[in-house]
DSSP file (Angstrom, degrees, kcal/mol; ACC not computed):
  #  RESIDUE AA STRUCTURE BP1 BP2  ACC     N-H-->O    O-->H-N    N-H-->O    O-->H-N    TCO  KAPPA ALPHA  PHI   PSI    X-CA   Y-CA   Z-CA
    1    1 A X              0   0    0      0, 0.0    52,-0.4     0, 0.0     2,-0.4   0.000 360.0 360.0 360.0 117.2  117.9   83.8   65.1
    2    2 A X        -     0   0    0     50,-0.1     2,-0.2    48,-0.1    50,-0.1  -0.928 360.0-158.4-134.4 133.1  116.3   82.8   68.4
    3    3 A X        -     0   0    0     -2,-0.4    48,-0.7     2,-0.0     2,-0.3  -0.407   6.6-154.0-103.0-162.7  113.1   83.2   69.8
    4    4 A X  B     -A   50   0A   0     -2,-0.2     2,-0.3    46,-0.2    46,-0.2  -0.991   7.3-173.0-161.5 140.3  112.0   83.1   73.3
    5    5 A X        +     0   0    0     44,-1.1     2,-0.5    -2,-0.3    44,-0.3  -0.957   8.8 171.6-138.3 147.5  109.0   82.3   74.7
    6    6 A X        -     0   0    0     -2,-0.3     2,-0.4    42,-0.2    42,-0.2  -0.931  15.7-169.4-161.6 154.0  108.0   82.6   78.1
    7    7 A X  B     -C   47   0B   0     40,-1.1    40,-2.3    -2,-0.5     2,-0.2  -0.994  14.0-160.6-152.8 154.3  104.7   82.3   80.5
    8    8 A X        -     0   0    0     -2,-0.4     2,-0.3    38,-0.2    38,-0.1  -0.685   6.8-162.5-121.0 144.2  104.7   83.3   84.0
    9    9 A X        -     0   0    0     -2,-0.2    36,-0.4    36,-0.1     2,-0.2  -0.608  13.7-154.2 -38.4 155.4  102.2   82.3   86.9
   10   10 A X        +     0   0    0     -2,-0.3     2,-0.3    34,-0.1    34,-0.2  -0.885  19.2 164.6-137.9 140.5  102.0   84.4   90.1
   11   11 A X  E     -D   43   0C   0     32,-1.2    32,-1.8    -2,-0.2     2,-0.6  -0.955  33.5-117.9-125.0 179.9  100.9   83.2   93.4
   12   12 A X  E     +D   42   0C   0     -2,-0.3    30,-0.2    30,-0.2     2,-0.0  -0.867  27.4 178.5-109.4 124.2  101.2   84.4   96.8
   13   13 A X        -     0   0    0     28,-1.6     2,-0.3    -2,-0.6    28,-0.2  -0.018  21.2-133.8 -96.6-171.7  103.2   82.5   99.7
   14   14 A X        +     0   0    0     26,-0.2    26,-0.2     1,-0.1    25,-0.0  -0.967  63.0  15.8-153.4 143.2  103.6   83.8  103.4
   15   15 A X        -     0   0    0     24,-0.8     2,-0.3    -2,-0.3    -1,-0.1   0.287  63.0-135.0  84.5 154.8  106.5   83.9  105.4
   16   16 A X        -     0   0    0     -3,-0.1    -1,-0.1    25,-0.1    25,-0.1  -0.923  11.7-160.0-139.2 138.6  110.4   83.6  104.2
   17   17 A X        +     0   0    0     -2,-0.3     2,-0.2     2,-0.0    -1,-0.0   0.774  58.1  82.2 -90.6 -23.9  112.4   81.5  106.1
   18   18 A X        -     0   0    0      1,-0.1     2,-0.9     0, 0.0    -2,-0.0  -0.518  69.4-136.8 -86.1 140.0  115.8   82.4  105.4
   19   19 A X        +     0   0    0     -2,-0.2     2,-0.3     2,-0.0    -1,-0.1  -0.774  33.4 168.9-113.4 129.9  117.3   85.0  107.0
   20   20 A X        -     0   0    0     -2,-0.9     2,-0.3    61,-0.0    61,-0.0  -0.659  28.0-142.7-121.1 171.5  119.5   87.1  104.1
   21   21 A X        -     0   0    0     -2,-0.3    -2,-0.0    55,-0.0    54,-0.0  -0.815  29.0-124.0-164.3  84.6  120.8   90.6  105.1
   22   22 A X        +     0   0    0     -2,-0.3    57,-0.0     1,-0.2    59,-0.0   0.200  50.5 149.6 -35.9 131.7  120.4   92.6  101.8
   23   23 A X        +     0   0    0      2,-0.0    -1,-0.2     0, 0.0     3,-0.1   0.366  55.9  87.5-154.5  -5.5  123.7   94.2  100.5
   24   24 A X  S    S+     0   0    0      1,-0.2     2,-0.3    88,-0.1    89,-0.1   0.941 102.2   4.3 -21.8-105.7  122.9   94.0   97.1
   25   25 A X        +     0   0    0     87,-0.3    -1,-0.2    53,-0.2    53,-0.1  -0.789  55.3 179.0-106.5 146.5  120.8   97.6   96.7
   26   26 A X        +     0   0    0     -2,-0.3     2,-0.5     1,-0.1    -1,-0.1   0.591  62.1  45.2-102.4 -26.2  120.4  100.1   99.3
   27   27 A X        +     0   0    0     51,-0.1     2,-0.3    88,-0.0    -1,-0.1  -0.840  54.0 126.4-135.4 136.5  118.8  102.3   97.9
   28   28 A X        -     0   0    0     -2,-0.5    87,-0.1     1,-0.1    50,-0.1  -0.697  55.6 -80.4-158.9-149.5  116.1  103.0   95.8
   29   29 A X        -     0   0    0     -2,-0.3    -1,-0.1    49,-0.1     3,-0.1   0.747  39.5-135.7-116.0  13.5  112.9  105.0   95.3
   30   30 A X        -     0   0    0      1,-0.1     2,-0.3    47,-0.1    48,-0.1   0.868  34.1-157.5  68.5  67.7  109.9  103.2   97.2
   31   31 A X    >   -     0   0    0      1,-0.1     3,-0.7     3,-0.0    85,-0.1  -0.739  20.4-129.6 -42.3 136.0  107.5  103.6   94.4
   32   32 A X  T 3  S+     0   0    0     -2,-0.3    -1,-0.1     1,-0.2    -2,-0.1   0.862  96.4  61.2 -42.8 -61.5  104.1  103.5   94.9
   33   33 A X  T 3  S+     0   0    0    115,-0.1     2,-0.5     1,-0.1    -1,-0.2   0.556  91.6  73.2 -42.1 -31.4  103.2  101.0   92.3
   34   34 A X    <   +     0   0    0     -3,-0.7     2,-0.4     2,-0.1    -1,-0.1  -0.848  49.4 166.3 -84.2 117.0  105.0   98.5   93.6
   35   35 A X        +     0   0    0     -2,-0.5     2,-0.5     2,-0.1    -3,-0.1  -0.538  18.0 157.3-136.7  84.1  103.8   96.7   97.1
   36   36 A X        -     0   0    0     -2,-0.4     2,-0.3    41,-0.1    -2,-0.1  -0.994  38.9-135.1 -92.7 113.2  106.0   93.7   97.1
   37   37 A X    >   -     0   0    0     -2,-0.5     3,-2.5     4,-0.1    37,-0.4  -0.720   2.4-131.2-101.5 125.2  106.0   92.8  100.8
   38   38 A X  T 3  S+     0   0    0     -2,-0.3    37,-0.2     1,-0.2   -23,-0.1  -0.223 103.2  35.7 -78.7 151.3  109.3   91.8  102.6
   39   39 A X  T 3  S+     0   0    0     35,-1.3   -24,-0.8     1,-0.2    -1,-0.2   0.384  94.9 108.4 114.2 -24.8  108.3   88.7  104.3
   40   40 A X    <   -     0   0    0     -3,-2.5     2,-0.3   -26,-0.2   -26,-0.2  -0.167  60.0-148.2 -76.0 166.7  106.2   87.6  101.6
   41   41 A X        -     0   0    0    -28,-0.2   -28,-1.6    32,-0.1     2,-0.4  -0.930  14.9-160.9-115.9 150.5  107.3   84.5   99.2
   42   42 A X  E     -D   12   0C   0     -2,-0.3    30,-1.6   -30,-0.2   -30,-0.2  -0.828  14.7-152.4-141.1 109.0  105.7   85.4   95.4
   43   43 A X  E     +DE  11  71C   0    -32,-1.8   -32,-1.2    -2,-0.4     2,-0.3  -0.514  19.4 176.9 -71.7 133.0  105.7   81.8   93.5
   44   44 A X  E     - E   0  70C   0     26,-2.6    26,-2.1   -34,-0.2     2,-0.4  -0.955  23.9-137.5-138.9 180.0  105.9   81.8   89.9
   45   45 A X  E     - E   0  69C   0    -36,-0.4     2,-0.5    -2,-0.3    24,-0.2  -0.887  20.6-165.3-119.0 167.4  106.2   79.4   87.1
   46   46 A X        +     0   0    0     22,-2.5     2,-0.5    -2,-0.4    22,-0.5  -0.935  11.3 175.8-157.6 123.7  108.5   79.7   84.0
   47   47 A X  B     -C    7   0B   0    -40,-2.3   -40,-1.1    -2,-0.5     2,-0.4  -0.958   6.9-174.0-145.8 148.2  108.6   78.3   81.4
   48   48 A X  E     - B   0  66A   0     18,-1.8    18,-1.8    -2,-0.5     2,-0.3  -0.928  13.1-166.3-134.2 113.3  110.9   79.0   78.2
   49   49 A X  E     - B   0  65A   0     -2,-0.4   -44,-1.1   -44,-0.3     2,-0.3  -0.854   9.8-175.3 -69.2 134.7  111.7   77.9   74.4
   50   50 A X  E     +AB   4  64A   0     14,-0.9    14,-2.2    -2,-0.3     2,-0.2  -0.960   3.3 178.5 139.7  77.8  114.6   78.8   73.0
   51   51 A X  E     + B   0  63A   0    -48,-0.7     2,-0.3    -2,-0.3    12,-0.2  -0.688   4.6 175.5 -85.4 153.6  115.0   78.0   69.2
   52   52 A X  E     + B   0  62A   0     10,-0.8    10,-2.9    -2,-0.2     2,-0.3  -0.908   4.3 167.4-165.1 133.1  118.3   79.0   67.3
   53   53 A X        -     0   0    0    -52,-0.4     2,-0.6    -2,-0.3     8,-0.1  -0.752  37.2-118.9-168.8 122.2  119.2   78.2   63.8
   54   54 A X    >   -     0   0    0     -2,-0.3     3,-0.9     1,-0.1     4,-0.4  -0.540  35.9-134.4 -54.8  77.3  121.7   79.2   61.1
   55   55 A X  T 3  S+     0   0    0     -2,-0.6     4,-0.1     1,-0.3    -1,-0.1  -0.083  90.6   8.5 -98.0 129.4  119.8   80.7   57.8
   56   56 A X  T 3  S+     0   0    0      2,-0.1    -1,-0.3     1,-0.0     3,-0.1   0.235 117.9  76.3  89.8  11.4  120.9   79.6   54.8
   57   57 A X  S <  S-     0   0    0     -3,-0.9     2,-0.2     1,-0.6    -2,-0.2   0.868 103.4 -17.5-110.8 -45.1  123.4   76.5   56.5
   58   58 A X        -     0   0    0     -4,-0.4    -1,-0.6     2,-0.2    -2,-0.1  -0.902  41.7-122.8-163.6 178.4  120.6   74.1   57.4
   59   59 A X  S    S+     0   0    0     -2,-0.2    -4,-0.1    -3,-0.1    -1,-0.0   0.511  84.6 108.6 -90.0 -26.8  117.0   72.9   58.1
   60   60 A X        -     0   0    0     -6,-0.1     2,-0.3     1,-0.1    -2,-0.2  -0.221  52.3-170.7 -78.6 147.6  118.3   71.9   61.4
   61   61 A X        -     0   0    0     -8,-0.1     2,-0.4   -10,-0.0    -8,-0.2  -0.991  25.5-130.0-136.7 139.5  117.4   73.8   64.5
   62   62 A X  E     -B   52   0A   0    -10,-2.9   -10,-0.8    -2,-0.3     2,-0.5  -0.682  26.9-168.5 -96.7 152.0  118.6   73.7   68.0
   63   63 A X  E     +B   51   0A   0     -2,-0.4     2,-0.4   -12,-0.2   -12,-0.2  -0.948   8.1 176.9-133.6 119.9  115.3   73.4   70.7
   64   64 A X  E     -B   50   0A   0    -14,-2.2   -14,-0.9    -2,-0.5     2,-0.4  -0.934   6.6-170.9-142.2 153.6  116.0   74.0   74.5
   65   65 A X  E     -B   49   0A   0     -2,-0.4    26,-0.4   -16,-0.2     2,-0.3  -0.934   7.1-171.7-149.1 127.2  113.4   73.9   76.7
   66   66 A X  E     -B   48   0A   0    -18,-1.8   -18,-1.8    -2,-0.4    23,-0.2  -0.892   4.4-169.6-136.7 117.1  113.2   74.8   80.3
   67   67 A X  E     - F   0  88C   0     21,-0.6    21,-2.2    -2,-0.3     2,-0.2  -0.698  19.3-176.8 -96.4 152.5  110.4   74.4   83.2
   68   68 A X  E     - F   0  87C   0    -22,-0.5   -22,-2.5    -2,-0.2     2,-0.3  -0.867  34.4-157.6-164.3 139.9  110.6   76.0   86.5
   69   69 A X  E     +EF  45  86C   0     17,-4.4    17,-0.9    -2,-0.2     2,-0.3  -0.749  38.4 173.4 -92.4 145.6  109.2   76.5   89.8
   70   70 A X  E     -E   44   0C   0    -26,-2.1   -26,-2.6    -2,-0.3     2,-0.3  -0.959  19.7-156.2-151.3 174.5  110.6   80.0   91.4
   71   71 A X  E     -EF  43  83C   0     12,-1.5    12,-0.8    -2,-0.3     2,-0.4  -0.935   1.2-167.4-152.8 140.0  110.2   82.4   94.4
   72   72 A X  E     - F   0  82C   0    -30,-1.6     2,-0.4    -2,-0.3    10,-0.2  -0.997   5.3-178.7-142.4 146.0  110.9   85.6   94.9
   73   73 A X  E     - F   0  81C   0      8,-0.9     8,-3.4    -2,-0.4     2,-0.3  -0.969  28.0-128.3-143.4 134.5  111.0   87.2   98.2
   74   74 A X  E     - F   0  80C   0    -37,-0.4   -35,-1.3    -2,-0.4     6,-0.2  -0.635  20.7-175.1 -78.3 139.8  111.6   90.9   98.8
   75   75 A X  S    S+     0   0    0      4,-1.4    -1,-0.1    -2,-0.3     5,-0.1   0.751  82.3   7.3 -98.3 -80.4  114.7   91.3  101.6
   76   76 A X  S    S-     0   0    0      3,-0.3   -50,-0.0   -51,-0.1    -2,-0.0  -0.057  90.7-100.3 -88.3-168.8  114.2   95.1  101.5
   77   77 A X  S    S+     0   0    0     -3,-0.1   -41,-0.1   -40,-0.1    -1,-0.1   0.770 136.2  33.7 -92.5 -29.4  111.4   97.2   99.7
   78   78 A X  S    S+     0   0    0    -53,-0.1    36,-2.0   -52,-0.1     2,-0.2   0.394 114.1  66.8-110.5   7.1  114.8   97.5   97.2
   79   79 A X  E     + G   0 113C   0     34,-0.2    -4,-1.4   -55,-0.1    -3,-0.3  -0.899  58.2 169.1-100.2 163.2  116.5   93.9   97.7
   80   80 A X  E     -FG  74 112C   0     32,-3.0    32,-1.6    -2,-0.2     2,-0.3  -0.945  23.5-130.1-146.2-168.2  115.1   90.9   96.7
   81   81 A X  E     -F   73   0C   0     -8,-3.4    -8,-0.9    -2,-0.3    30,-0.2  -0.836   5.6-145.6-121.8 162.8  116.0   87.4   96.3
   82   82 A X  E     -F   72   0C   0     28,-0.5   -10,-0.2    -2,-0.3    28,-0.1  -0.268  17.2-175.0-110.1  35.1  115.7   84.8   93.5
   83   83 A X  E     -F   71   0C   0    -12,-0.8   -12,-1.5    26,-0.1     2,-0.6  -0.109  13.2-161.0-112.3 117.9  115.0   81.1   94.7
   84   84 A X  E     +     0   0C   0     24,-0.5   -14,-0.2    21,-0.2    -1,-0.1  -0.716  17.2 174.1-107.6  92.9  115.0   78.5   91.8
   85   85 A X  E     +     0   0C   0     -2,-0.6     2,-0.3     1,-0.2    -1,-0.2   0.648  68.5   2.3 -68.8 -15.4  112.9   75.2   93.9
   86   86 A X  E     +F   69   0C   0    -17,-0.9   -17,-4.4     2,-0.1     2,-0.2  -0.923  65.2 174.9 172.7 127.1  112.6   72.9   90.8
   87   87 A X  E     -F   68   0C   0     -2,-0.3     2,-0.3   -19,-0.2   -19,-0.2  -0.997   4.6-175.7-152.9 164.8  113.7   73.0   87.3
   88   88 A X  E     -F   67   0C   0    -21,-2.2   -21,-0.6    -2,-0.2    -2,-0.1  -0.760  26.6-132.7-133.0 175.3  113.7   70.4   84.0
   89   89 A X    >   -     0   0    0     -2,-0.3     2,-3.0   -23,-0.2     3,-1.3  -0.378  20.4-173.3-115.5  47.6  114.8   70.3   80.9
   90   90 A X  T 3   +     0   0    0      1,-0.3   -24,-0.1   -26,-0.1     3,-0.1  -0.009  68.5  70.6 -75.6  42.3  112.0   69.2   78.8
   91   91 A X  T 3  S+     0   0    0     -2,-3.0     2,-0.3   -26,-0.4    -1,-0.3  -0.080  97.5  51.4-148.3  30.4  113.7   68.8   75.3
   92   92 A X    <   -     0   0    0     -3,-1.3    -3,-0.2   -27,-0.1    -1,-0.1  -0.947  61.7-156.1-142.4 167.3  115.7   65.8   76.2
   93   93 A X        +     0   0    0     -2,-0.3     2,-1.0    -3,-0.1     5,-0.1   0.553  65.0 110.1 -99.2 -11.2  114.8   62.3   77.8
   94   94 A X    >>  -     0   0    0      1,-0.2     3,-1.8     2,-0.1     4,-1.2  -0.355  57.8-161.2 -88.1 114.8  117.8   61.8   78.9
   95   95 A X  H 3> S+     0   0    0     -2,-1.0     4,-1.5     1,-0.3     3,-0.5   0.838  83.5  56.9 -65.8 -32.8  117.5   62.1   83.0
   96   96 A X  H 34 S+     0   0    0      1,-0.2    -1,-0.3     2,-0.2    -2,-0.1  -0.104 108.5  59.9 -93.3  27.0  121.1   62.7   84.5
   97   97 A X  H <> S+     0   0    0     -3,-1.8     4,-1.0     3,-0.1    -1,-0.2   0.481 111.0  31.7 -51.5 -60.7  120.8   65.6   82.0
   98   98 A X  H  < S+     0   0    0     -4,-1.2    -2,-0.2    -3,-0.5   -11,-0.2   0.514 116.2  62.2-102.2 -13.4  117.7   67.4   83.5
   99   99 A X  T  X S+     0   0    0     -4,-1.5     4,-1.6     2,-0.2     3,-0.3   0.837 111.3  38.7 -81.2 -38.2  119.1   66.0   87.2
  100  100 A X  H >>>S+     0   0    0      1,-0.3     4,-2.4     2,-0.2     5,-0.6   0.919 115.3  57.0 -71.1 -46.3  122.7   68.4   86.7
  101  101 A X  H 3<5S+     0   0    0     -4,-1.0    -1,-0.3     1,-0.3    -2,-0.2   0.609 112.1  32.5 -54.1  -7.8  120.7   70.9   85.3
  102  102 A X  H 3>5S+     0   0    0     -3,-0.3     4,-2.3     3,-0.1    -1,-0.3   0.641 114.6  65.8-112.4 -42.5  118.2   71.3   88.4
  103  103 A X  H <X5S+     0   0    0     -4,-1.6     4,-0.7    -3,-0.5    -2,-0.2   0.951 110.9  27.9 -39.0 -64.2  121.0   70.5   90.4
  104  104 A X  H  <5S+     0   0    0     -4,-2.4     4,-0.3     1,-0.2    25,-0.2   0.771 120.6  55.2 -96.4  -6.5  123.2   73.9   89.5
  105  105 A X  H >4<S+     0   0    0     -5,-0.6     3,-0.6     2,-0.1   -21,-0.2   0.946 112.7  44.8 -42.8 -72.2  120.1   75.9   88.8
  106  106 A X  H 3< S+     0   0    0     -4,-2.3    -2,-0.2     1,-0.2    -3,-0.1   0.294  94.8  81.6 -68.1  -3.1  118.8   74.9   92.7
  107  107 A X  T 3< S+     0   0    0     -4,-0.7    -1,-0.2    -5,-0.2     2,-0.2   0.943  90.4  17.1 -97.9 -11.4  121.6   75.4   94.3
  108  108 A X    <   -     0   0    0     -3,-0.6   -24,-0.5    -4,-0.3     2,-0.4  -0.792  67.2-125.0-118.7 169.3  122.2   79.1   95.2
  109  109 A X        -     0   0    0     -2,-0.2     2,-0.7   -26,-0.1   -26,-0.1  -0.771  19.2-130.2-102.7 175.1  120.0   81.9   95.2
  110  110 A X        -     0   0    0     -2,-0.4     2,-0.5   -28,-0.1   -28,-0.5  -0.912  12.1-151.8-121.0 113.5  120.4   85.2   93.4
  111  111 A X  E     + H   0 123C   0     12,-1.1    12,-2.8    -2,-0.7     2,-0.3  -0.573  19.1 179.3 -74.1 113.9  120.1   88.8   94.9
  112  112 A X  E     -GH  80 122C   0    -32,-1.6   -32,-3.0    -2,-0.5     2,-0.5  -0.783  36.1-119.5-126.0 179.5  119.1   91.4   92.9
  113  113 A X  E     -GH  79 121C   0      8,-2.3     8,-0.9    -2,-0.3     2,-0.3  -0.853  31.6-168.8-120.7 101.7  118.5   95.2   93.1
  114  114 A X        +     0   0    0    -36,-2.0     5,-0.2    -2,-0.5     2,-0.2  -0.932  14.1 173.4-133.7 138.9  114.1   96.0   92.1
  115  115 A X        -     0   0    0      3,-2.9     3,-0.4    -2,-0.3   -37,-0.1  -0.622  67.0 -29.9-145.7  83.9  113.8   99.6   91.7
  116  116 A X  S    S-     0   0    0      1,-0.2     3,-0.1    -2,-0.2   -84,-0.1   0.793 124.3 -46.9  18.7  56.1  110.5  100.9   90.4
  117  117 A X  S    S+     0   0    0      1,-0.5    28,-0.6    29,-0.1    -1,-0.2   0.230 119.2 112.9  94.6   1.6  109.7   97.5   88.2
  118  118 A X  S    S-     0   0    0     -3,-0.4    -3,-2.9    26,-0.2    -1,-0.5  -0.634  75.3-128.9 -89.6 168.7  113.2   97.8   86.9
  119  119 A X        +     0   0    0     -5,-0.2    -5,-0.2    -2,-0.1    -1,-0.1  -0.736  35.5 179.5-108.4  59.1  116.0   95.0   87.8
  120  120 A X        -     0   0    0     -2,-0.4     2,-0.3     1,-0.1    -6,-0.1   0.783  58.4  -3.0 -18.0 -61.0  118.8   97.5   89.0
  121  121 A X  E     -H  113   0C   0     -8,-0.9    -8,-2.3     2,-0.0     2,-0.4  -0.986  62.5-148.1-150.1 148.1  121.5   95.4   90.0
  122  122 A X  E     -H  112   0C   0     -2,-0.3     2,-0.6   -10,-0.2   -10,-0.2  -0.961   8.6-156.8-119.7 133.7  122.1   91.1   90.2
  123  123 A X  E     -H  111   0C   0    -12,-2.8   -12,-1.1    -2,-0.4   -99,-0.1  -0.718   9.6-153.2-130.8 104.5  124.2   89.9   92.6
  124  124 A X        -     0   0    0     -2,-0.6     2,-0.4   -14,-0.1   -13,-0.1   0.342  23.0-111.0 -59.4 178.2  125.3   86.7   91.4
  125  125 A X    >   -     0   0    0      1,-0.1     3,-3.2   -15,-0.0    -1,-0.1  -0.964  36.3-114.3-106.4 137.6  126.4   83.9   94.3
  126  126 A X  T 3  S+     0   0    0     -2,-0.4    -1,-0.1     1,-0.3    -2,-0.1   0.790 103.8  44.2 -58.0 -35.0  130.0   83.6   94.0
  127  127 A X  T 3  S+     0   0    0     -3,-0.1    -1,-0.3     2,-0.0     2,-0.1   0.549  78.5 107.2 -74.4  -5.0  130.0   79.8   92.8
  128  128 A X  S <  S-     0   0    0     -3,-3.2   -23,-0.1     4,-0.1     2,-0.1  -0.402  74.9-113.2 -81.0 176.9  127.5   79.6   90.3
  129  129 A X     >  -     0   0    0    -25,-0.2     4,-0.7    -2,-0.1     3,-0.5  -0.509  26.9-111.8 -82.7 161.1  128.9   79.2   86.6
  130  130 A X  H  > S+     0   0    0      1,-0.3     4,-1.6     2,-0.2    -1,-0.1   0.646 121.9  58.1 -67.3 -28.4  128.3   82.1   84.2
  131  131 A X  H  > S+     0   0    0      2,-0.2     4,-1.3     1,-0.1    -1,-0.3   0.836 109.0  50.5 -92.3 -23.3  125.8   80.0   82.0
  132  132 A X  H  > S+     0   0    0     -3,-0.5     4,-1.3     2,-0.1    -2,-0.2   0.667 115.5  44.6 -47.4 -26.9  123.4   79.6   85.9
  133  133 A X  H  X S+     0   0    0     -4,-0.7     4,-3.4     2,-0.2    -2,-0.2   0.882 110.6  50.9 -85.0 -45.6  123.7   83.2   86.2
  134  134 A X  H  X S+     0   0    0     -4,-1.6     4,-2.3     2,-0.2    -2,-0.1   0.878 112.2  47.9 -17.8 -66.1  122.8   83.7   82.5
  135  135 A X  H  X S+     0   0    0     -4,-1.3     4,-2.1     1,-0.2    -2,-0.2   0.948 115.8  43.3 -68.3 -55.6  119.8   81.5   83.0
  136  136 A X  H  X S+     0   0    0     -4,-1.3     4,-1.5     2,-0.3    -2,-0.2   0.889 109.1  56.7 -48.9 -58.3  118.8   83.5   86.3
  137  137 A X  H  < S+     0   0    0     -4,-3.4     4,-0.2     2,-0.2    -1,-0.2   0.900 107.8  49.9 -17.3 -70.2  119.6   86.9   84.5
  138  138 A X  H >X S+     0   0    0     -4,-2.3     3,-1.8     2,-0.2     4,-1.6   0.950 107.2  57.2 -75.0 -62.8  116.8   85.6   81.5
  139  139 A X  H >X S+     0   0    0     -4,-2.1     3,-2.3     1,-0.4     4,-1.0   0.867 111.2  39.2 -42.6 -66.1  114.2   84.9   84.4
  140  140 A X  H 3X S+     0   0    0     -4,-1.5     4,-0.6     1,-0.3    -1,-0.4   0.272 101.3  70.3 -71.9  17.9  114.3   88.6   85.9
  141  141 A X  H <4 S+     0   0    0     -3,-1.8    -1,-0.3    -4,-0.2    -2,-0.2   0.648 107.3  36.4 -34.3 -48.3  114.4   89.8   82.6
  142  142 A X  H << S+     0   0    0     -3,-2.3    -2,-0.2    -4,-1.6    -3,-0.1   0.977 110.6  60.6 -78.5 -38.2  110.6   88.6   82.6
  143  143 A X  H  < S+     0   0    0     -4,-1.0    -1,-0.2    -5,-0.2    -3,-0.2   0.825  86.5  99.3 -15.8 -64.4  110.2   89.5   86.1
  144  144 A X     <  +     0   0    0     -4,-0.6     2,-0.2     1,-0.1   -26,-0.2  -0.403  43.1 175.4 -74.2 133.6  111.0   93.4   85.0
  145  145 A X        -     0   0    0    -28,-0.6     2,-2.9     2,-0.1   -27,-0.1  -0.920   6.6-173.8 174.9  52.1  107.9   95.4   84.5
  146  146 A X        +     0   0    0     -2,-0.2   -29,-0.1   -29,-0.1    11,-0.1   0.044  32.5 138.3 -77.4  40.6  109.2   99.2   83.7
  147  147 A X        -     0   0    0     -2,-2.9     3,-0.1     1,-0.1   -29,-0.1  -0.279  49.7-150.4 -97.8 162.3  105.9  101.1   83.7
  148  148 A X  S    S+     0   0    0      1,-0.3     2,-0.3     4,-0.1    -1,-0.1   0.924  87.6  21.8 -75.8 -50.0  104.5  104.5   85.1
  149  149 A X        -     0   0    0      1,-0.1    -1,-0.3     3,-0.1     5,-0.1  -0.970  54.5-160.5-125.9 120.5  100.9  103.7   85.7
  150  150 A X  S    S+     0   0    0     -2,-0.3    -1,-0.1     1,-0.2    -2,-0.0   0.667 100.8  44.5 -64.4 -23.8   99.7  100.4   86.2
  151  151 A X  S    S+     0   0    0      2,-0.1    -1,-0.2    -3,-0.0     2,-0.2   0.798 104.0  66.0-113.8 -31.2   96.1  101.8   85.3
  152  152 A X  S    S-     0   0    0     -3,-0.1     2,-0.4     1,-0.0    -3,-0.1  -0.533  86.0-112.0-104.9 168.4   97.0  104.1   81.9
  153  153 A X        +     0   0    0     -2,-0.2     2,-0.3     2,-0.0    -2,-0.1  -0.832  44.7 173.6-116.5 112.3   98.2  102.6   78.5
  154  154 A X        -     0   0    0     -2,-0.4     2,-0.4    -5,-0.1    -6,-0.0  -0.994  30.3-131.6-143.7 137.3  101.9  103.7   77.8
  155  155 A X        +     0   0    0     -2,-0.3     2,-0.3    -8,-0.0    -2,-0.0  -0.787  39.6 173.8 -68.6 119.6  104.8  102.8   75.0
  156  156 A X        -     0   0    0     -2,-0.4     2,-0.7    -9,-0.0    -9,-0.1  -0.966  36.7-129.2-120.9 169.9  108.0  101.9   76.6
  157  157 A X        -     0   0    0     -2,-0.3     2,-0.5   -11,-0.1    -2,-0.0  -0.827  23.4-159.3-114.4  95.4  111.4  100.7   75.8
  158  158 A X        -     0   0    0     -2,-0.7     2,-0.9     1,-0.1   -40,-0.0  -0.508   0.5-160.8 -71.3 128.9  112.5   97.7   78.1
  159  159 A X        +     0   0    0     -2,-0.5     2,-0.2   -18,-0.0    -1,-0.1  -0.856  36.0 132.9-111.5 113.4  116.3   97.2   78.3
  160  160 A X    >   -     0   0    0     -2,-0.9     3,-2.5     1,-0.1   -22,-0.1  -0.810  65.1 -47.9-146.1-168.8  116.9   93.5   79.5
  161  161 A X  T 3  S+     0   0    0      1,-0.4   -23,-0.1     2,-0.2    -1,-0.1   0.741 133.0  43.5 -37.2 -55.0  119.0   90.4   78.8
  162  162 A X  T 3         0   0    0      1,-0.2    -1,-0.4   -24,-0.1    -3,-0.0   0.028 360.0 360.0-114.4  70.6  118.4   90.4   75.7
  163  163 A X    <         0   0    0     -3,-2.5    -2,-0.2     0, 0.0    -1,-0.2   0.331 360.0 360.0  90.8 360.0  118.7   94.1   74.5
């Protein structure tokens, strides 16, 4: 059983410096609702718990804990990019631990596909490992936002990383 816990910041940066040439998504449908500006940087913070523990096997639980700084910067009004500047591990002390782990976290970005508050399509970068993509995956998961009306009160059914 694991839960997942997660908190978000948002501010707003200016300017992106890197110049990316969206092939991710091409198309998509320019919602209204959305005014994520290409050019813009949108800083968030992230931070996640992650408990998991066998019922009825032991008391013992496994605890991982993750901090992050991120940006995301729209390419297109339907690409965007994923930038992870700084991440820890903050359930261990052990430092050359939390140093790979911000290390293969920070080193690529990830392109994805934003399509009226949904996370169309991810397009991983070819060298990170499947458990960096994973971790990137569970960040736009929180990111995804699948509403009609910002302003009216609606039930929906999110489909993300995890189900």
């Amino acid at each position: 059983m694991k839960h997942f816990w997660i908190f978000i910041l948002l501010t707003i940066g200016a300017g992106f410096s890197e110049s990316i040439e969206s092939q991710c998504e091409t198309s998509c449908s320019r919602s209204s609702w959305w005014k994520y500006q290409p050019g813009n940087i949108y800083n968030y913070k992230y931070v996640i718990e992650s408990k998991s523990l066998m019922v009825g096997t032991s008391e013992q639980e496994s605890v991982f804990n993750i901090e992050a700084k991120l940006q995301i910067s729209p390419i297109t009004p339907c690409s965007f990019v994923l930038k992870i500047v700084d991440a820890k591990l903050t359930s261990t002390n052990d430092l050359s631990v939390t140093q790979a782990l911000n290390q293969q976290l920070t080193a690529h970005t990830l392109e994805f596909g934003f399509d009226d508050g949904r996370v169309r399509t991810v397009c991983p970068h070819e060298y990170d490992p499947i458990w960096v993509i994973n971790i990137k995956k569970g960040i736009l998961s929180a990111f995804q936002q699948s509403y009609d009306s910002p302003t009216e009160s609606e039930s929906l059914i999110e489909t993300d990383i995890t189900g």
